[in-house]
N, C-alpha and C positions, 0 to 999 in steps of 0.2 A: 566630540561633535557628531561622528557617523552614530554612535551607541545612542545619542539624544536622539536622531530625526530619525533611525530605526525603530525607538523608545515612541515617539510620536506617532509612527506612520499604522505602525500593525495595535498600538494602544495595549502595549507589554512593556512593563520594563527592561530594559536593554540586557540588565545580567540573564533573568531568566530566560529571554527568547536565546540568547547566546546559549546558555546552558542546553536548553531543549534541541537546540539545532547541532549543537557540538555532539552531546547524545545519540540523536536518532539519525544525524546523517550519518554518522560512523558505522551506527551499529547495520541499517539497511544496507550502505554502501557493500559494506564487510560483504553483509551474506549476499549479497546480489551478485559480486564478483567472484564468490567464492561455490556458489550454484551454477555461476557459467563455464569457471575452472572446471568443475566435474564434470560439464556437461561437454567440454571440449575434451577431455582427456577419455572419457566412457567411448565418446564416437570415434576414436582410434580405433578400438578394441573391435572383434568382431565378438558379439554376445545375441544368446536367444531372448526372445524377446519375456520368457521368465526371469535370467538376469534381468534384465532393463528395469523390469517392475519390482524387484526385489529392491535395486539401487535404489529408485524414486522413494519409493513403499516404505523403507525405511528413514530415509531422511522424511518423510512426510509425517511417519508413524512419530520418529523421533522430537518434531519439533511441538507437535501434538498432544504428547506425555507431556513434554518436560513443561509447557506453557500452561496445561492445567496442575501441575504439579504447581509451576512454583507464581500463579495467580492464588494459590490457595495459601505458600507459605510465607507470603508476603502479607500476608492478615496474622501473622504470629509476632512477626518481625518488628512492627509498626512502622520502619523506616524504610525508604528504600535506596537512599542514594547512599549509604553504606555498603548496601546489596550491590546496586549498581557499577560503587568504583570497583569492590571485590571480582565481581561478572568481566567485567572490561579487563582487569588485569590478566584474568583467566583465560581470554580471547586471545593472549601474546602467546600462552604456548600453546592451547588448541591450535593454534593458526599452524602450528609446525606438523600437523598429524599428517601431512603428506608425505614429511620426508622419513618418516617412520615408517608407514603401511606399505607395500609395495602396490602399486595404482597401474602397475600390466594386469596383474587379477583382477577378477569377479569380486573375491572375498576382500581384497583390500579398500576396493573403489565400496563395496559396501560398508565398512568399519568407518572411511574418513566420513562419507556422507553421513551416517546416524552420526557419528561424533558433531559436525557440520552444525548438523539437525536440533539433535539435543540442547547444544549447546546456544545455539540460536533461540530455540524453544525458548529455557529457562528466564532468559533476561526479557525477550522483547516485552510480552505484556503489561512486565515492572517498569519499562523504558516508556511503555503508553500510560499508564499509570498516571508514571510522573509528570507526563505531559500534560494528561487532562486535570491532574490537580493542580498544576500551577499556573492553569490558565483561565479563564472563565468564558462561558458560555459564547457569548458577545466578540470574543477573538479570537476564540480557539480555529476555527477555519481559516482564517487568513494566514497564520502562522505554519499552520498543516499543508499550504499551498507552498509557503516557500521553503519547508522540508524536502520536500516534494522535487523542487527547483532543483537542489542545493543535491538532493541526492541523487537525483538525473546527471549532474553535471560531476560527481564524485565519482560516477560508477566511468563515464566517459573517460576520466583521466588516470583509474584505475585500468580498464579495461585498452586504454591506449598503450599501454607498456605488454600488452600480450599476453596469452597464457598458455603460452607452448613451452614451458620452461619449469618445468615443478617446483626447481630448488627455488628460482626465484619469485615465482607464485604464493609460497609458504613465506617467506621472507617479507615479501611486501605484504601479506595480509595480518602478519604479527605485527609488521612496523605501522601500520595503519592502525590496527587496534591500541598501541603504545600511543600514540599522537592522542589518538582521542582520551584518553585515560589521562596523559599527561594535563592535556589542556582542562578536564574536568576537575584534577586535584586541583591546577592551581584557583582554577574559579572560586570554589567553597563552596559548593549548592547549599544553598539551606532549603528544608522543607516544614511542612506539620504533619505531625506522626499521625497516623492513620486511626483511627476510632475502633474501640471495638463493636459499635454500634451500628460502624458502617459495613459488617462484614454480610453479606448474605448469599444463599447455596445459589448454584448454576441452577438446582432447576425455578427458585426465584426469577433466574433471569431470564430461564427460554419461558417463561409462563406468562412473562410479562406481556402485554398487549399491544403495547404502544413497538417494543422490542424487535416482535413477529411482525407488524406491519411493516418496519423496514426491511428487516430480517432476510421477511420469504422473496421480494424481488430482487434483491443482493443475490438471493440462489438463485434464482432464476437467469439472470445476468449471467453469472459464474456457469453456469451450465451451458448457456450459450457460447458461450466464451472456448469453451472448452471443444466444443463440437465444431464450431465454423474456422480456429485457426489454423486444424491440419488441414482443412480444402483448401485453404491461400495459394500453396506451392501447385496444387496439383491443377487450376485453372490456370497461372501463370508463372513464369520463369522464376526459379528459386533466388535469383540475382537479383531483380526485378522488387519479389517481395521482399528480399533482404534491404535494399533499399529507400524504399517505402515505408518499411516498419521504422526507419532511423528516422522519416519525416515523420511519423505517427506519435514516436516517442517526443519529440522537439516539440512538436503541439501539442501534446498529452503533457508537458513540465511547463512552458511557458501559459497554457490557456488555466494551469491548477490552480496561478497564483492569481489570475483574473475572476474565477470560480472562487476561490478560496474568501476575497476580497465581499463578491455579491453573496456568498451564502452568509456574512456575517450581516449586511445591509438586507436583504430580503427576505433573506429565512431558507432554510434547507430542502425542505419539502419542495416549494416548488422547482426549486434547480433541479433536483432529483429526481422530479416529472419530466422538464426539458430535457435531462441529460438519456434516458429513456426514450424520448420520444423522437430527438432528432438519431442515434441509436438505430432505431426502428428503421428511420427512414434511410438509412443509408443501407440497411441490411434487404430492404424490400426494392432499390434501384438495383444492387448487384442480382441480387433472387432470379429478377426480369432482363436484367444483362450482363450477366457473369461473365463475360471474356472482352466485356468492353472495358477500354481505358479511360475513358472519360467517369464509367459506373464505378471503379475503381478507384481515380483518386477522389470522387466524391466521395465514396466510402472510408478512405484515408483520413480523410480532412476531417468528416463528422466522428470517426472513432477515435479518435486523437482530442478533438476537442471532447468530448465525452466522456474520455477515459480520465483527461485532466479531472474532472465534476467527480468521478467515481472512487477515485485514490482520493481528492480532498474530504469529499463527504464520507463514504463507507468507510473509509481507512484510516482517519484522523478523529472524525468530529460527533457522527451523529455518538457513537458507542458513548464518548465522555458526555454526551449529551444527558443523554438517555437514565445513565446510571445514576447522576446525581450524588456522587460521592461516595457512595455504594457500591463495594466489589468495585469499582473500577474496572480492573487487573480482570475480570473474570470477562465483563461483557467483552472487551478489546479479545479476548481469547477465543472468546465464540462469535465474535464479528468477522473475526478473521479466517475462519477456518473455511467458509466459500469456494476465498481469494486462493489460499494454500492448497484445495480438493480439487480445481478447476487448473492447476498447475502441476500435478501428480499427473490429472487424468492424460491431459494432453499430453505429456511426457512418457507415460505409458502403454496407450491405447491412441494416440494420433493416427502416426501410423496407420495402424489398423480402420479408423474411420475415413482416413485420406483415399482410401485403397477400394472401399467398401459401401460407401456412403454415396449419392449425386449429389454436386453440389447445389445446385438447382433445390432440391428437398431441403437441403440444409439452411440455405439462406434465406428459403421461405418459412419455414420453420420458424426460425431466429424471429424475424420481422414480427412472426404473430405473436410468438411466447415475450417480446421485449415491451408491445402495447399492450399486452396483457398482464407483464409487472405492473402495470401504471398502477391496475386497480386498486390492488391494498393499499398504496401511495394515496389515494386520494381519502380513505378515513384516517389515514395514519397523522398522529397530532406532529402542530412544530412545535421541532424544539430550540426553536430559538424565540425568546417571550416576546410577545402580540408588543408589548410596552415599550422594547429598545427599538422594533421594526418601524414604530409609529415616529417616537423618537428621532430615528436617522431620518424618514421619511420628510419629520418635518423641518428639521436643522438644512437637511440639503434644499427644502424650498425656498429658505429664509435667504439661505444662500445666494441663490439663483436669483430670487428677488432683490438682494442686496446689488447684485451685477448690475442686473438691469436699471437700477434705479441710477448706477454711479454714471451705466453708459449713457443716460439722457440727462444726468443732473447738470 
């Protein structure tokens, strides 16, 4: 009964969205909690800020190799959910490389992170892959919003048990990766073997036009992103933002699956304008009042709802868009690489910009460069077809019309 009006609501069959969601929530979940594990055990340590960037650098370099690596040998392969369960299984004893490495050192906390890294690399863009071919154009965002949900609230109940405790850290991140593996064998994915007609090079796909027009505001985004988060603390109390980032994240998961819903109904492109431009507007109120609370949580509210739009669209949707069955595996690997660069830098080099930067420049900054992504957005084509947008357009009027007619009949 819940698998039918699940089956009805997102218009996926209930096995696959189960599949996709068992999939990708495990696998984000995993590394998300397993990036805060390192990031809470490194800030013990006292290290130069060469360590620091060695640590990042590597897991960053790490997941980077191994995602163009194995986006390419998954066009040899033809399957992936072989690959998949294999990867997943492999996830139960990576998970233990902490009680292995010693994580008081430099060189340890660097060994688990590439392994981390790597390891993460290898599967994800097989994992996106899978997603965007078993779903079609017309639902793939909506589905992507309640990934989104779903891994919001995995990392929370991961991250609720703590991670000040290494042995049990590794434990629980092996026994998560085992759950998902279990629940995947017993499903039985079935898929369609991959073409070898659909295989085509990266630079196919940075050449593409349609590609780059989403592409370069994505960097643009990502760049900002990277530059205005270390100022947060240094305008206001670190409690304060810690805080506030919880309410940010709440509305960045609950507003993805509302986002997720309209980019299937209205088309991407424009959400991807609004998520841009309300964005802006919040970056150009803090700009002109940086230490006001009120410019604050407006700024809260609008990146939160924004960031939902940003994770559903960049992160799920347009890349299987785009690709049209083609490389797949390749575009999700240079879609994503922004997202993962704009997460290095800050982890890096924050610091260092928090320390060194006004924030006043920075949030003015942001504001101009974020209305300034619009541009390419507005020749960039949709890719969700002119025919289904008409479609819903007109189904929901008949609808409405229906209403009205019952309420005066």
């Amino acid at each position: 009964m819940i698998a039918g009006a699940l089956s009805k609501k997102i218009g996926i069959d209930s096995k696959v969205a189960i599949i996709n969601i068992v999939l990708l929530v495990n696998a984000f979940t995993w590394y998300f909690y397993a990036f805060n594990f390192l990031r809470e055990v490194s800030s013990e340590e006292t290290m130069t800020n060469f360590e620091s960037l060695m640590i990042w650098g590597i897991n960053f370099v790490g997941i980077t190799v191994m995602a163009i690596f194995g986006a390419s040998l998954i066009s040899k392969l033809k399957r992936r959910v072989p690959f998949l369960l294999s990867w997943m299984f492999a996830g139960v004893i990576f998970s233990l490389a902490p009680l292995v490495f010693d994580l008081t050192t430099s060189a340890g906390l660097m060994t688990v992170s590439g392994i981390f890294g790597a390891y993460f690399g290898l599967g994800m863009p097989i994992c996106m892959g899978h997603y965007a071919t078993s779903t079609v154009t017309e639902n793939r965002s909506r589905l992507g919003g309640i990934i989104f949900l779903l891994t919001g609230l995995g990392f929370f109940l991961l991250g609720s048990i703590g991670v000040s405790d290494i042995m049990i850290c590794a434990l629980l991140l092996s026994a998560w990766r085992a759950l998902g593996s279990l629940i995947l064998l017993l499903l039985k994915a079935n898929e369609k073997p991959t073409e070898k007609n659909d295989n085509v090079s990266y630079h196919f796909v940075v050449s593409n036009r349609s590609f780059i027009l989403y592409f370069v505001p994505w960097c643009m985004f990502s760049l900002v992103n990277y530059l205005a988060v270390p100022i947060n603390s240094t305008v206001f109390p670190e409690e304060f933002v810690r805080f506030s980032s919880i309410i940010e994240n709440v509305l960045a998961g609950t507003s993805a699956v509302v986002w997720g819903f309209l980019a299937d109904f209205f088309g991407r492109k424009r959400l991807a304008v609004g998520g841009f431009a309300i964005l802006g507007l919040g970056y150009a109120i803090l700009g002109m009042y940086p230490g006001n609370m009120i410019s604050w949580w407006f700024y809260t509210f609008v990146d939160g709802v924004a960031w939902g739009a940003f994770y559903t669209i960049f992160l799920f949707t347009l890349w299987g868009d785009l690709a049209q069955n083609q490389s797949i595996d390749k575009y999700y690997v240079i879609g994503g690489l922004p997202y993962l660069f704009s997460n290095f830098m800050r982890l890096s080099l924050g610091s260092y910009v928090a320390a060194n930067v006004s924030e006043n420049a920075v949030f003015s900054f942001a504001s101009v460069f974020l209305f300034l992504a619009v541009l390419p957005l507005i020749y960039a084509p949709e890719t969700l077809p002119e025919k289904k947008i008409k479609e819903r357009e007109l189904k929901s009027y008949i609808e409405k019309a229906e209403k009205v007619k019952q309420k005066y009949a």
